[in-house]
mmCIF file of the C-alpha atoms, coordinates in Angstrom:
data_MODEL
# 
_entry.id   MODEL 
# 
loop_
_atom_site.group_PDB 
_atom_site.id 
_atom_site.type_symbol 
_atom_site.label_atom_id 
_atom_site.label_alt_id 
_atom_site.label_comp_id 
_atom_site.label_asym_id 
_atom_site.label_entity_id 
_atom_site.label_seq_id 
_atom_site.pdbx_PDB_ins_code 
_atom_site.Cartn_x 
_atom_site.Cartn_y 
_atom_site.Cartn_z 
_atom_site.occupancy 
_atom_site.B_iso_or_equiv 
_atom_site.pdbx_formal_charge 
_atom_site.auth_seq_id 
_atom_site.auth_comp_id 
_atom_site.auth_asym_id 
_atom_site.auth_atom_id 
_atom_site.pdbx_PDB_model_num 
ATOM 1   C CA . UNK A 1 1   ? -81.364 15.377  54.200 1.00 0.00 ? 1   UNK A CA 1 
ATOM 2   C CA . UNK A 1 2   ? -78.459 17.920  54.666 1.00 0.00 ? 2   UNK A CA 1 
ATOM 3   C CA . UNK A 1 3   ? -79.793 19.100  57.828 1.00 0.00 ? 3   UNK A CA 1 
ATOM 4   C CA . UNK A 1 4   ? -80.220 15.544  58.973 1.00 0.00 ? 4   UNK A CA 1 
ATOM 5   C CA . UNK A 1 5   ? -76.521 14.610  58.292 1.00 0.00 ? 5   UNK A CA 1 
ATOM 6   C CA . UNK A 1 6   ? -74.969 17.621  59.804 1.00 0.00 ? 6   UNK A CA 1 
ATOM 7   C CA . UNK A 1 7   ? -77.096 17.118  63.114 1.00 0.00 ? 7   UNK A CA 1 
ATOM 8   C CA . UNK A 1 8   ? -75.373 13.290  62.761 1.00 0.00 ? 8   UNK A CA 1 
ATOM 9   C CA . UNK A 1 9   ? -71.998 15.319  63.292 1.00 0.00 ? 9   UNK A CA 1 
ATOM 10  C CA . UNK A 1 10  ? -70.967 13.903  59.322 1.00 0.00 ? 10  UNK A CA 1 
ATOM 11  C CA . UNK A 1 11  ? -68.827 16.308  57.482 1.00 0.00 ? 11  UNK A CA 1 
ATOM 12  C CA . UNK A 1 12  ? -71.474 17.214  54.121 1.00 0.00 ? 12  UNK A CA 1 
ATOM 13  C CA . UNK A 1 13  ? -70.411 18.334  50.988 1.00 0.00 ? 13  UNK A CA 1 
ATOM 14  C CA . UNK A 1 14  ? -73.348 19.852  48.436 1.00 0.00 ? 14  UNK A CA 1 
ATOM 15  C CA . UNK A 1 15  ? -73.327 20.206  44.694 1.00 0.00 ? 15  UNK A CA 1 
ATOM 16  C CA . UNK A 1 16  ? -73.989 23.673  44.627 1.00 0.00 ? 16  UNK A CA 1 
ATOM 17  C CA . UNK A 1 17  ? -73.596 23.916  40.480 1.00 0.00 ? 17  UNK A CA 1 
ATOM 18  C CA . UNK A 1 18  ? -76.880 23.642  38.697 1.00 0.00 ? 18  UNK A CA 1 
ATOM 19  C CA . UNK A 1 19  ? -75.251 22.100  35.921 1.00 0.00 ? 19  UNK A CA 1 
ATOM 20  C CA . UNK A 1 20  ? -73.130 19.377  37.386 1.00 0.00 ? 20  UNK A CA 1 
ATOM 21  C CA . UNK A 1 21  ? -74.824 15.918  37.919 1.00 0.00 ? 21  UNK A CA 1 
ATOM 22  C CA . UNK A 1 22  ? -72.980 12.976  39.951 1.00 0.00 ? 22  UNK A CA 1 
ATOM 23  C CA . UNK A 1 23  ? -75.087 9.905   40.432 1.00 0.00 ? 23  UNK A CA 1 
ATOM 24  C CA . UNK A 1 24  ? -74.572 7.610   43.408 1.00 0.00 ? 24  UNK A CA 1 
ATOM 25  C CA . UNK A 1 25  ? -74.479 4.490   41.503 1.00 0.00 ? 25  UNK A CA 1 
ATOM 26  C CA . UNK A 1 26  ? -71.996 5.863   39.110 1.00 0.00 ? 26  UNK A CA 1 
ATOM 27  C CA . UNK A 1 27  ? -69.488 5.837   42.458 1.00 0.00 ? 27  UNK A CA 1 
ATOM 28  C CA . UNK A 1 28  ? -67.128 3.209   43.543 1.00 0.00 ? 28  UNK A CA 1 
ATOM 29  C CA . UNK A 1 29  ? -64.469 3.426   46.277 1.00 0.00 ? 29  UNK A CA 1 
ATOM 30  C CA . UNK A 1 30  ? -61.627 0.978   46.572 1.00 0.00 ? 30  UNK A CA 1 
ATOM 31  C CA . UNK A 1 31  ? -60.165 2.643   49.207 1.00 0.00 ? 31  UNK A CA 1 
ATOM 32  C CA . UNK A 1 32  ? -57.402 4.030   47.064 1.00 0.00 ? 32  UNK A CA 1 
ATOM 33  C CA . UNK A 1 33  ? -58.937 5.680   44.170 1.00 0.00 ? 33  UNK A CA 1 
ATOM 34  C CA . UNK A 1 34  ? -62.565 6.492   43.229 1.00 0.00 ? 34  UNK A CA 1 
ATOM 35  C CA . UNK A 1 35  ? -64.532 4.903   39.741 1.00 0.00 ? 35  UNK A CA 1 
ATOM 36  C CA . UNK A 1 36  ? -66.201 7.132   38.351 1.00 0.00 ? 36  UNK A CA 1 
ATOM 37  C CA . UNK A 1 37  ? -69.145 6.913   35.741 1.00 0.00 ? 37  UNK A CA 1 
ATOM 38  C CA . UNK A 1 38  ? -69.006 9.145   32.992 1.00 0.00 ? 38  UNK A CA 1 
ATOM 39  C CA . UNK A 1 39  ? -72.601 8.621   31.681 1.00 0.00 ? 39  UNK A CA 1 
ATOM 40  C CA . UNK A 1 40  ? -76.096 10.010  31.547 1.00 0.00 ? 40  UNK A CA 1 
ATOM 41  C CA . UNK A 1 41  ? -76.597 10.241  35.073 1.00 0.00 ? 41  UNK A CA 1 
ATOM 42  C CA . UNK A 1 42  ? -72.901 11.690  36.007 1.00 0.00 ? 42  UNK A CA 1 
ATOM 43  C CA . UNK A 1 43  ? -71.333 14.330  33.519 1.00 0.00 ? 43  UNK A CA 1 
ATOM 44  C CA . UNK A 1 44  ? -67.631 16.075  33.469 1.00 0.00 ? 44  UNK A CA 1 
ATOM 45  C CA . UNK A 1 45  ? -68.580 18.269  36.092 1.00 0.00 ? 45  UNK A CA 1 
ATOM 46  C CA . UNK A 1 46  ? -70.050 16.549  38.461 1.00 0.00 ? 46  UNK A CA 1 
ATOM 47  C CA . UNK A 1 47  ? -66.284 14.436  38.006 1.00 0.00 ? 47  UNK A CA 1 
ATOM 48  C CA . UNK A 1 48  ? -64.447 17.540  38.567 1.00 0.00 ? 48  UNK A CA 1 
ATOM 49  C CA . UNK A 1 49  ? -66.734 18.495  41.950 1.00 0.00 ? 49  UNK A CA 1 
ATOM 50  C CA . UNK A 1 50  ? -65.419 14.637  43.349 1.00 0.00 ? 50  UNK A CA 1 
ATOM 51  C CA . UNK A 1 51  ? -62.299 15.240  42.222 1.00 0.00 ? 51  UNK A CA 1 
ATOM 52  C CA . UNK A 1 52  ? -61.990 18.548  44.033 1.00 0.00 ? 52  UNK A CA 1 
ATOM 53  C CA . UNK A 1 53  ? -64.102 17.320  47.644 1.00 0.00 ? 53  UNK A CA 1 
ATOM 54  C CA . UNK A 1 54  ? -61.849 14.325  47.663 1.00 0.00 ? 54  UNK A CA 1 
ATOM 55  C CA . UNK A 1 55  ? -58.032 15.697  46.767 1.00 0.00 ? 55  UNK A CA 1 
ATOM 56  C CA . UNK A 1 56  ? -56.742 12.926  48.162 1.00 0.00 ? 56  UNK A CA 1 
ATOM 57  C CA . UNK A 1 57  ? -57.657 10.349  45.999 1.00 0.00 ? 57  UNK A CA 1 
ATOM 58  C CA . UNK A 1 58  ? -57.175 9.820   42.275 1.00 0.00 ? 58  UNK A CA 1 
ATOM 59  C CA . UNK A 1 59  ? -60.993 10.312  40.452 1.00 0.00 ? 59  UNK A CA 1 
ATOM 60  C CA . UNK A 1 60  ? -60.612 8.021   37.556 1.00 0.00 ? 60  UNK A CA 1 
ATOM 61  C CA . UNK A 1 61  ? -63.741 8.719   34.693 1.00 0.00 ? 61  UNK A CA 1 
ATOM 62  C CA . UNK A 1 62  ? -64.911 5.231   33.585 1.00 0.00 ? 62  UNK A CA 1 
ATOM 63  C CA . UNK A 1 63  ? -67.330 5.984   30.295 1.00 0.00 ? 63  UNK A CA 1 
ATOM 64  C CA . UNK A 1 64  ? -70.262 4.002   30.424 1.00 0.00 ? 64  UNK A CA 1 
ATOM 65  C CA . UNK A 1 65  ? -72.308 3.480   27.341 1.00 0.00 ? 65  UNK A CA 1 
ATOM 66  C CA . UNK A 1 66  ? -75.863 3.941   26.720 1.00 0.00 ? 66  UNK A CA 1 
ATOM 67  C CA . UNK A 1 67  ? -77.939 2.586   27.162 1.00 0.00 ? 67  UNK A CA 1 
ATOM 68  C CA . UNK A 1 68  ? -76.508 1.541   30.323 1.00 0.00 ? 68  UNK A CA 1 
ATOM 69  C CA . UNK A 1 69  ? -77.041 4.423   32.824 1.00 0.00 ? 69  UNK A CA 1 
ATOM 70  C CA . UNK A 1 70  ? -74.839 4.110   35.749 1.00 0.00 ? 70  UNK A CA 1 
ATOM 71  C CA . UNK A 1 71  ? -71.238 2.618   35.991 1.00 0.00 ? 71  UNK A CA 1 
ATOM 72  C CA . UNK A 1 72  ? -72.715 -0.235  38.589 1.00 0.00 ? 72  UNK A CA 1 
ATOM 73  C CA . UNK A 1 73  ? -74.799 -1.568  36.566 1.00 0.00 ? 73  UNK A CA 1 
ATOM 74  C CA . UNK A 1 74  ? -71.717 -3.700  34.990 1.00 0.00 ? 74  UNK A CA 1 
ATOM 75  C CA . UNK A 1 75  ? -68.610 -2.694  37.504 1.00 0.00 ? 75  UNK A CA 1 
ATOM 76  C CA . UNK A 1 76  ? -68.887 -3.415  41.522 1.00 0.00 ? 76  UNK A CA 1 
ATOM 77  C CA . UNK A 1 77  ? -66.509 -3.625  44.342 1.00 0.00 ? 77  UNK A CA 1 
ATOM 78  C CA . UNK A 1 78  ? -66.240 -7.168  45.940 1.00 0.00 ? 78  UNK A CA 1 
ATOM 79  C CA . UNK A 1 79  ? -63.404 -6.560  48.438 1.00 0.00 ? 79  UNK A CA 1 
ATOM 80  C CA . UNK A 1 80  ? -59.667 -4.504  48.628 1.00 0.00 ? 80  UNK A CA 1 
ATOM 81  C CA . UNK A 1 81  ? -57.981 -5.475  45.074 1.00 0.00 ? 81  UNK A CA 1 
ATOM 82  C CA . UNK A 1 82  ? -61.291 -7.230  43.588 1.00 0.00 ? 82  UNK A CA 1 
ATOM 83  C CA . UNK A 1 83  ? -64.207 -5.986  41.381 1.00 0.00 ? 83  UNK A CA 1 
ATOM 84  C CA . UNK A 1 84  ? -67.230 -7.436  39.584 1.00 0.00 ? 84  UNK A CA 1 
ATOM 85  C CA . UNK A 1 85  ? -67.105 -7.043  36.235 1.00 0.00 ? 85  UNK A CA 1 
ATOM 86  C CA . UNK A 1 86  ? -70.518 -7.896  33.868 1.00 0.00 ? 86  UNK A CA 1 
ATOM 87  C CA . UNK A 1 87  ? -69.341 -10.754 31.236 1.00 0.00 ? 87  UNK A CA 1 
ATOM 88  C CA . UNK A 1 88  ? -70.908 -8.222  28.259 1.00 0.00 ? 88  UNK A CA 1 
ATOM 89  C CA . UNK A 1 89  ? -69.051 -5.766  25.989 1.00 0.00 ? 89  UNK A CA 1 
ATOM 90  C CA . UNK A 1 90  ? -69.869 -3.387  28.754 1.00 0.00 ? 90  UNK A CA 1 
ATOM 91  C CA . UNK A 1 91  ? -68.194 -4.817  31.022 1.00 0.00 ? 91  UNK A CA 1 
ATOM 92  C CA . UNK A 1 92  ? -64.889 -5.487  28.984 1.00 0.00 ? 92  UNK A CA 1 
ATOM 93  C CA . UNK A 1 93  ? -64.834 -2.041  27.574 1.00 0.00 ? 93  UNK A CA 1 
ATOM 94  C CA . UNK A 1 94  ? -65.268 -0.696  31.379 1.00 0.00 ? 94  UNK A CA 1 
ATOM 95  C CA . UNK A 1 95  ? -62.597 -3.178  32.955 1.00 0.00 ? 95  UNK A CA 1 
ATOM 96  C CA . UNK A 1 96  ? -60.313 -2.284  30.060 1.00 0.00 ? 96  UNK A CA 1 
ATOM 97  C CA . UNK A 1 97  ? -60.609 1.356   30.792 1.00 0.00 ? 97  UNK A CA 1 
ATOM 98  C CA . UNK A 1 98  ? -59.857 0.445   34.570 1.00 0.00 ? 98  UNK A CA 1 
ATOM 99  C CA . UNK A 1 99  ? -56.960 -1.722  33.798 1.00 0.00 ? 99  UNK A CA 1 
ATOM 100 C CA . UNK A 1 100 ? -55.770 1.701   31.446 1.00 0.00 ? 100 UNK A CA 1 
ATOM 101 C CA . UNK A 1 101 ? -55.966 4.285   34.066 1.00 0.00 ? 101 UNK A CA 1 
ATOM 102 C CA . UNK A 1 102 ? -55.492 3.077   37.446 1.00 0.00 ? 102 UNK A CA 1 
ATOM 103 C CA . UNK A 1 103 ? -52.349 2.918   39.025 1.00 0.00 ? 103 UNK A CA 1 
ATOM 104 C CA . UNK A 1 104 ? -52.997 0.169   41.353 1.00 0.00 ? 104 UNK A CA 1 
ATOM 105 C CA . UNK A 1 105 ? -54.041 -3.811  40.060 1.00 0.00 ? 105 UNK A CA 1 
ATOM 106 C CA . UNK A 1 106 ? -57.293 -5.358  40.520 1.00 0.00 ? 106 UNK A CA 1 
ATOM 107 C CA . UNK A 1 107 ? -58.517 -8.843  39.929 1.00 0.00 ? 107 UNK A CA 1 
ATOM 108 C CA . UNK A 1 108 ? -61.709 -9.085  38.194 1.00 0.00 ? 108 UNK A CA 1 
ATOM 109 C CA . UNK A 1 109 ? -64.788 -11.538 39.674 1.00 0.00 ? 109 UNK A CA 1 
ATOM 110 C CA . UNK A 1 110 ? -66.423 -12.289 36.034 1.00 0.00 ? 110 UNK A CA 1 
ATOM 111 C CA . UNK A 1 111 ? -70.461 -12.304 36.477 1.00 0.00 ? 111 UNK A CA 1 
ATOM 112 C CA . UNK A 1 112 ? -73.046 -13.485 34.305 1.00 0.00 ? 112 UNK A CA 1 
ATOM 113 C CA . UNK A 1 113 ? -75.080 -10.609 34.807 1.00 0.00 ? 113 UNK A CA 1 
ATOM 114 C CA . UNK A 1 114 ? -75.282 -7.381  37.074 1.00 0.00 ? 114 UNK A CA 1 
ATOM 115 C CA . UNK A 1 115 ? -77.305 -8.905  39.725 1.00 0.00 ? 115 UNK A CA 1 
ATOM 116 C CA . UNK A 1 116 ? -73.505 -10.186 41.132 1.00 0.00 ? 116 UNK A CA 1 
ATOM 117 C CA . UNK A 1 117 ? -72.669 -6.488  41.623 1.00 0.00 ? 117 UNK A CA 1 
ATOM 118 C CA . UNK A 1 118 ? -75.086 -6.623  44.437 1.00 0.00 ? 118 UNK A CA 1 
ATOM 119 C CA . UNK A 1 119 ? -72.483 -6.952  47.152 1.00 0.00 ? 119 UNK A CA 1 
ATOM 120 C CA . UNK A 1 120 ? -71.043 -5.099  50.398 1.00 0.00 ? 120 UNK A CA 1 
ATOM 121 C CA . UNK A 1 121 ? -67.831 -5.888  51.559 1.00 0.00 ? 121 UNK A CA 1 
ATOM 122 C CA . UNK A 1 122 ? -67.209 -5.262  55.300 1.00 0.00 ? 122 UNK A CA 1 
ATOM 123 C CA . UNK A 1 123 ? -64.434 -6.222  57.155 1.00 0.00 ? 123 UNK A CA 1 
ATOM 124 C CA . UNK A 1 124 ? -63.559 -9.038  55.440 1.00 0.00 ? 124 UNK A CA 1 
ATOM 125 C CA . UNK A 1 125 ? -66.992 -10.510 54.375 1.00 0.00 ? 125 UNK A CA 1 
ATOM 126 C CA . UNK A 1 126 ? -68.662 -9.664  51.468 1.00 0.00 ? 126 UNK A CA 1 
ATOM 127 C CA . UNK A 1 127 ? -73.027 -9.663  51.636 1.00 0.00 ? 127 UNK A CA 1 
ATOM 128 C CA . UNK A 1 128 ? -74.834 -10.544 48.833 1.00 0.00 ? 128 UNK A CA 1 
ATOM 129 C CA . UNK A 1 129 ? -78.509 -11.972 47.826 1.00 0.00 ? 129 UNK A CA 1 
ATOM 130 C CA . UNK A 1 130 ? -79.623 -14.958 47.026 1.00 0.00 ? 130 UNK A CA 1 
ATOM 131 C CA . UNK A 1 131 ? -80.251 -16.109 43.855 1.00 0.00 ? 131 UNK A CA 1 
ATOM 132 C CA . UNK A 1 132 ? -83.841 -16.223 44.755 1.00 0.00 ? 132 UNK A CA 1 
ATOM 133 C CA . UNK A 1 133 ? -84.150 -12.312 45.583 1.00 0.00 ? 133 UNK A CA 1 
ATOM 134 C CA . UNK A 1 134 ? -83.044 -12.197 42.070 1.00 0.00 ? 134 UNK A CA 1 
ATOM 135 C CA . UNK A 1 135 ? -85.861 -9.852  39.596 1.00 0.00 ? 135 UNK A CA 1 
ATOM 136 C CA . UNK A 1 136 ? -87.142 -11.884 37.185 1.00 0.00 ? 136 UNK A CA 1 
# 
C-alpha cells in the first residue's frame, strides 16, 4: 500500500512504533482540528504520532467507551461547523467532551442511531445512504 501511494506522488507517513495503534475510524477532520478516538482500536500513542505528523492542527483525544470500538461509531462529520452525534449516552458523553476541549463551536445533527454517521461532505453536499441500504 505504501509503495502504491508514494508512486501516486502522496506525501506518506508510517507508524513505525510497534506499540502505537491509530484506527481510521477513530479519525475525524473538521478542517481545523482533528477528533480523535481514545479507545481499543487507537491508544495514547498512536494520539501522540497524529499529533506530531500533523503540527498544525490541534489533536483533541475523544474517549470512547467500550464496548464501542471506534469514535465513529457515535460521532461523524456532516459539513464545516456540523457533526453527527448518536442520541445514546455515548454520544452525549463524546459531544460533551468535544464541546470541553475544542476551541472552535460545532452544531450537533442528533441521530437515532450510527447508521446517520454514514455521510461525506464535499463541496457543499453531503452523501449519504438510503434508509434501505440500512443493516438490519
Amino acid at each position: 500500500m505504501e509503495e502504491t501511494l508514494r508512486n501516486l506522488d502522496l506525501q506518506v507517513h508510517v507508524i513505525e512504533s510497534e506499540t502505537a495503534t491509530l484506527e481510521g475510524g477513530d479519525v475525524i477532520f473538521t478542517g481545523k482540528e482533528i477528533f480523535c478516538g481514545d479507545s481499543v482500536q487507537s491508544n495514547p500513542e498512536g494520539i501522540a504520532i497524529l499529533e506530531e505528523t500533523f503540527p498544525d492542527y490541534p489533536v483533541l483525544p475523544i474517549f470512547v467507551e467500550y464496548p464501542e470500538f471506534h469514535l465513529l461509531g457515535y460521532i461523524g462529520y456532516a459539513a464545516p461547523g456540523v457533526v453527527t452525534v448518536c442520541e445514546n449516552n455515548w454520544g452525549v458523553a463524546g459531544w460533551d467532551d468535544i464541546c470541553e476541549k475544542s476551541n472552535y463551536t460545532y452544531r450537533p445533527v442528533w441521530i437515532p442511531d450510527d447508521f446517520g454517521n454514514n455521510c461525506v461532505h464535499v463541496n457543499g453536499s453531503i452523501l449519504f445512504p438510503s434508509e434501505k441500504q440500512k443493516p438490519r
